[in-house]
C-alpha positions as CSV (number, residue, x, y, z in Angstrom):
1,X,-10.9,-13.2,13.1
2,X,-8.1,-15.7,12.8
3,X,-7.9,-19.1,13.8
4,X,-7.5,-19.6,17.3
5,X,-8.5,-16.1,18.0
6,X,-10.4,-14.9,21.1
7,X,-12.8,-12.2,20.9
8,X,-11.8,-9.3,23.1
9,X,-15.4,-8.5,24.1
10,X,-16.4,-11.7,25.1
11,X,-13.4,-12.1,27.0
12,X,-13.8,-8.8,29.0
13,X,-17.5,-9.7,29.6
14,X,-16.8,-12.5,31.1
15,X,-13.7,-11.4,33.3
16,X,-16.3,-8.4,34.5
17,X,-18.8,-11.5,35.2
18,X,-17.1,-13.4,37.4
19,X,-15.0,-9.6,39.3
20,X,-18.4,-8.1,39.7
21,X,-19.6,-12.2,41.3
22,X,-16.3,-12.6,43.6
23,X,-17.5,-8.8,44.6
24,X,-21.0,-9.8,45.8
25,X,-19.6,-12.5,47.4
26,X,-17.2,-10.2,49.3
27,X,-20.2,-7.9,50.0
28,X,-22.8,-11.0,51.5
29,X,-19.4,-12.0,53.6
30,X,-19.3,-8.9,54.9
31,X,-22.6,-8.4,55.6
32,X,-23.1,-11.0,57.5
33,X,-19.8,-10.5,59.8
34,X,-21.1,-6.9,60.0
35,X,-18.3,-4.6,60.3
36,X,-17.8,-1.1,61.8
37,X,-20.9,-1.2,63.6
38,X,-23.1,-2.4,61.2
39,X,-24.2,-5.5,62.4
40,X,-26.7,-3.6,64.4
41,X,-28.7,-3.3,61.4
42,X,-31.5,-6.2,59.8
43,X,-30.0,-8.7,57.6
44,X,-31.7,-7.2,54.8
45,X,-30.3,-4.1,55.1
46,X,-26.9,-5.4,55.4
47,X,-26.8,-7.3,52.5
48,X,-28.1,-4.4,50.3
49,X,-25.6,-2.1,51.7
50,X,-22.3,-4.1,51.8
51,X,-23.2,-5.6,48.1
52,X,-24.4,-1.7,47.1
53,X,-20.5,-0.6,48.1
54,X,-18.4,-3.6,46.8
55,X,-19.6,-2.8,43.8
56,X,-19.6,0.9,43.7
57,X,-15.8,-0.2,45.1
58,X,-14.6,-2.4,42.1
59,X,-16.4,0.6,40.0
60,X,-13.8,3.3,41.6
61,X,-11.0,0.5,42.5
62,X,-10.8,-1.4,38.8
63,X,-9.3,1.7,36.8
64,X,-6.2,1.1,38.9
65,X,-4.8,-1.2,37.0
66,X,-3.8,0.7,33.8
67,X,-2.6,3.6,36.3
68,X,-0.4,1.1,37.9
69,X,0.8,-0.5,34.5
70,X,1.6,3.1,33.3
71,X,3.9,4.0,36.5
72,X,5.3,0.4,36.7
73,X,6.4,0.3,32.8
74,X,6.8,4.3,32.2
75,X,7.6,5.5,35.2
76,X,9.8,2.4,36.5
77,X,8.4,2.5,39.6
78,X,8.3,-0.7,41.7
79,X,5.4,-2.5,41.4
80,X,4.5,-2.8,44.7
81,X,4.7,0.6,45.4
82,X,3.0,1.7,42.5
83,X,-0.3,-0.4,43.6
84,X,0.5,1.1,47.6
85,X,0.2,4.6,46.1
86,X,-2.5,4.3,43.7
87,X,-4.5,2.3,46.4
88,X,-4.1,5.3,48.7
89,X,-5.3,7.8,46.4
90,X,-8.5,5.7,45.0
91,X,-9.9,5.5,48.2
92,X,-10.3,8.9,49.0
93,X,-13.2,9.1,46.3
94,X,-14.7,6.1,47.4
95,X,-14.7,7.3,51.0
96,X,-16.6,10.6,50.1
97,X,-19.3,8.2,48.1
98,X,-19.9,5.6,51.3
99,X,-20.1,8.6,53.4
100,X,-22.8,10.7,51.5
101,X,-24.6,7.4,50.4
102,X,-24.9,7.2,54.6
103,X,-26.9,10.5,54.8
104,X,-29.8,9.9,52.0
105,X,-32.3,10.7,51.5
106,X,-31.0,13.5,53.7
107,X,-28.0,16.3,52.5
108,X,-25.0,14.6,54.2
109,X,-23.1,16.4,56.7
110,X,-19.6,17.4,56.7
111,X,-17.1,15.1,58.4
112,X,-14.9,15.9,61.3
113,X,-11.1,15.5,61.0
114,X,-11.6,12.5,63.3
115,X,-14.8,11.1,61.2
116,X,-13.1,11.4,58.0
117,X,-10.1,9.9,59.1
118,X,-11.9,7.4,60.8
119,X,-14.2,6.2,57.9
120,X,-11.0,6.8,55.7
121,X,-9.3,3.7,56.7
122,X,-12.2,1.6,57.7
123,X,-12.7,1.9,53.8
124,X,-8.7,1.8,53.3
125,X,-8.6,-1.5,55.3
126,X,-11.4,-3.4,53.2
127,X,-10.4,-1.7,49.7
128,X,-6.2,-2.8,50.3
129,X,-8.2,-6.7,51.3
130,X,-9.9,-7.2,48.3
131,X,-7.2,-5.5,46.2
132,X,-4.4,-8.1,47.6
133,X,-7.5,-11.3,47.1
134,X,-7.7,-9.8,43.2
135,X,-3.8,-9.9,43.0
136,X,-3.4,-13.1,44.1
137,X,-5.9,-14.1,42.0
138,X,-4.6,-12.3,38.8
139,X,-0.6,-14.4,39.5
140,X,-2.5,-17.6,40.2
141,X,-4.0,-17.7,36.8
142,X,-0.8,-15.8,34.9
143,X,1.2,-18.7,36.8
144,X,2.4,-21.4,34.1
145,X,1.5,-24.6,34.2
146,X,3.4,-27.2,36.1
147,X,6.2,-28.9,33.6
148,X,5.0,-32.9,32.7
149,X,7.1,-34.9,35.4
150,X,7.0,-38.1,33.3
151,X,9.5,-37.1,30.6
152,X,12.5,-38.9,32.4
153,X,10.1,-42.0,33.6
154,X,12.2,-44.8,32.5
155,X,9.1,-46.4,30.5
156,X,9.2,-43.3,28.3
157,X,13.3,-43.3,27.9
158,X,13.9,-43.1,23.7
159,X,14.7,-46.3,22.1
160,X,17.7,-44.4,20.4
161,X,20.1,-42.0,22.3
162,X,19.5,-38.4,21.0
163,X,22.6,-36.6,19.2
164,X,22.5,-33.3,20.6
165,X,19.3,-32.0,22.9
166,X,17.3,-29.3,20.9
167,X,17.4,-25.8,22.1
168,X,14.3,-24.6,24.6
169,X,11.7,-22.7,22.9
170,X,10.8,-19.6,24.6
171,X,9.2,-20.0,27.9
172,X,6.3,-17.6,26.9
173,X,5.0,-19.9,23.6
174,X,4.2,-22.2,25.8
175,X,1.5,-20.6,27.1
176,X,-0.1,-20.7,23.6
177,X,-2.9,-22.7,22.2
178,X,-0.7,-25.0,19.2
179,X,-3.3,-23.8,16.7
180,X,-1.0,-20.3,16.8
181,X,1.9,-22.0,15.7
182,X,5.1,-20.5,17.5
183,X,5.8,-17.5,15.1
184,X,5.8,-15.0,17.6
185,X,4.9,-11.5,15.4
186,X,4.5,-9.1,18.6
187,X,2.5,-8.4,22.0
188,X,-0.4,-6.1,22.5
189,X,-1.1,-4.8,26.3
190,X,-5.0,-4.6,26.8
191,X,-5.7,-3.8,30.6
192,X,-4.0,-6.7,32.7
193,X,-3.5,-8.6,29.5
194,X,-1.2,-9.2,26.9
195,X,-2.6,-10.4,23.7
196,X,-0.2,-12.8,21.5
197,X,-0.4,-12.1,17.9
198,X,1.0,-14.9,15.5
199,X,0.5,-15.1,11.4
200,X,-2.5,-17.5,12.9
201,X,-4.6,-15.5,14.7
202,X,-4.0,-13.8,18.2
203,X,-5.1,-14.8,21.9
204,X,-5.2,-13.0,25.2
205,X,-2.9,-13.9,28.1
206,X,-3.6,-13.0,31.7
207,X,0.0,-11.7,33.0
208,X,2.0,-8.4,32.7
209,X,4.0,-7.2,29.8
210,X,7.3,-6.9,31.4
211,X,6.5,-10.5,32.4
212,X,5.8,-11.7,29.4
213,X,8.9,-9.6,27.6
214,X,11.1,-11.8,30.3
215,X,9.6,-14.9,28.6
216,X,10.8,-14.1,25.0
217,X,14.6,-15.3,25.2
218,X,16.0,-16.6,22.0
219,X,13.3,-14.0,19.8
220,X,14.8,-11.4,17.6
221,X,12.9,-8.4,18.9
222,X,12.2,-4.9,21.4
223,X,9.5,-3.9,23.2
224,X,9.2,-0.7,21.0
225,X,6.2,1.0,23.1
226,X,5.3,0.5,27.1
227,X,2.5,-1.6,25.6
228,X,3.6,-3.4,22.4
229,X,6.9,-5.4,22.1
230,X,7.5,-6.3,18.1
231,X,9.9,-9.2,16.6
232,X,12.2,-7.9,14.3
233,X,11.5,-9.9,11.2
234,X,7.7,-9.2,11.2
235,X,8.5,-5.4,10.4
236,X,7.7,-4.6,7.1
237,X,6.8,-1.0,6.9
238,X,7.6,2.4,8.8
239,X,4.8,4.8,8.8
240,X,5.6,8.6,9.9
241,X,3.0,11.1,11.0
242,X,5.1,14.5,12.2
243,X,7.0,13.2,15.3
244,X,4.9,10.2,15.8
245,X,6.5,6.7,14.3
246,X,4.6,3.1,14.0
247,X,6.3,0.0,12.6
248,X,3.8,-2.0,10.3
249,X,3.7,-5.8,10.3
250,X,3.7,-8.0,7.6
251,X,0.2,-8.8,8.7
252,X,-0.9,-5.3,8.6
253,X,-0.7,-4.9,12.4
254,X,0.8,-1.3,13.5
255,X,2.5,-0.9,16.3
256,X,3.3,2.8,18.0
257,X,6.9,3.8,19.0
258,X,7.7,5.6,21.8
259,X,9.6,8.8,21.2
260,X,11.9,7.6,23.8
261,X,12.7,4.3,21.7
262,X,13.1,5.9,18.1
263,X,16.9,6.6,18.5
264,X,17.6,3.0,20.0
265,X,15.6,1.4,17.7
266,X,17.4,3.5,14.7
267,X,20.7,3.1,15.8
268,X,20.0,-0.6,16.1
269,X,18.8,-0.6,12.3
270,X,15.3,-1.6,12.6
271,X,14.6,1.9,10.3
């Protein structure tokens, strides 16, 4: 790995550490509030059950995030929207689990329209919660950090007036580590990250694509593929198989086009 590089699997190990701890901490919150009648049941039970099915949820709710990147950045569906919908449609399996897991050891039973509607948005209501709670959490990191308010303190003034101010580097480089330099070679989606590659190594950065293309103003460059976005200079190489097209980098990186891109891209002279 390069300098400065983080290791993808540690990385994701760690982000499913601390999803699957704010999950048991949802599931002992809620088991001792008891909800929808549970609270009739020992502590003990409680806290086995409600920890049991907030992690059995984030097992059925976590593959929603790719779907939602797919039909935010393919489909150009609103964001919001797209996490409404997919939200909907990932609790009906997770319904049909908590309601057989309430029969055993016995066969379950099947619902009534009522019942199933019923234990439908009890599910729904908790599910949409903790969805919003990892949202929030997911912008609060991606947020940037707050500028340095000193700059224009007057004990940090320059001795000499400056000639001409020098332009603003793009917003997203700043989010960097300085050991990746600021020679930006392209963008990798992975899950809710985007990872940064450089001529120095690469490192992973909590926030969306579409974000992060918003961030790259003053770089030569296209986001060639709903998950990649490529500078210009750092293409070297076209490779072809059939109708399939990836650009490769000067650092051997390859990076797919879309089919919908290769006549923009063309006309724009990139190949």
């Amino acid at each position: 790995m390069g300098q400065g590089e983080t290791r993808p699997g540690g990385r994701l190990v760690r982000t499913l550490i601390v999803d699957l701890s704010v999950m048991t901490v949802i599931g002992i919150v809620l088991a001792l509030i008891g909800p929808f009648g549970s609270a009739n049941a020992p502590l003990a039970v409680r806290l086995v059950s409600w920890i049991g099915f907030a992690w059995l949820g984030f097992a059925i709710y976590r593959p929603m995030q790719p779907a939602v990147a797919w039909l935010s950045n393919d489909l150009q569906l609103p964001e919001i929207g797209a996490w409404i919908g997919v939200t909907l449609v990932a609790t009906i399996p997770l319904t049909v689990a908590i309601w057989c897991i309430g029969f055993l050891p016995d066969a379950p039973q099947a619902p009534t329209i009522t019942q199933a509607f019923e234990a439908y948005f009890n599910v729904l209501v908790i599910g949409a919660s903790v969805t919003i709670v990892f949202n929030l959490i997911a912008r609060a990191k991606a947020a940037p950090a707050p500028s340095d308010g000193h700059a224009g303190a007057p004990g940090n003034l320059p001795s000499e007036p400056l000639a001409t101010s020098p332009e603003p580097s793009p917003r997203f480089l700043d989010r960097l580590p300085a050991s990746l330099g600021t020679e930006l070679l392209a963008l990798e989606m992975e899950d809710h990250y985007v990872r940064a590659h450089t001529p120095l190594g690469s490192e992973l950065v909590l926030m969306r694509m579409r974000d992060a293309v918003a961030e790259l103003d003053g770089i030569d460059g296209a986001q060639v593929h709903r998950s990649w976005w490529v500078a210009r200079g750092a293409v070297e190489d076209v490779k072809r198989d059939g109708r399939n097209l990836r650009l490769v980098l000067d650092t051997g990186l390859e990076a797919p086009v879309s089919r919908a891109n290769v006549k923009p891209l063309r006309d724009a002279g990139w190949f």
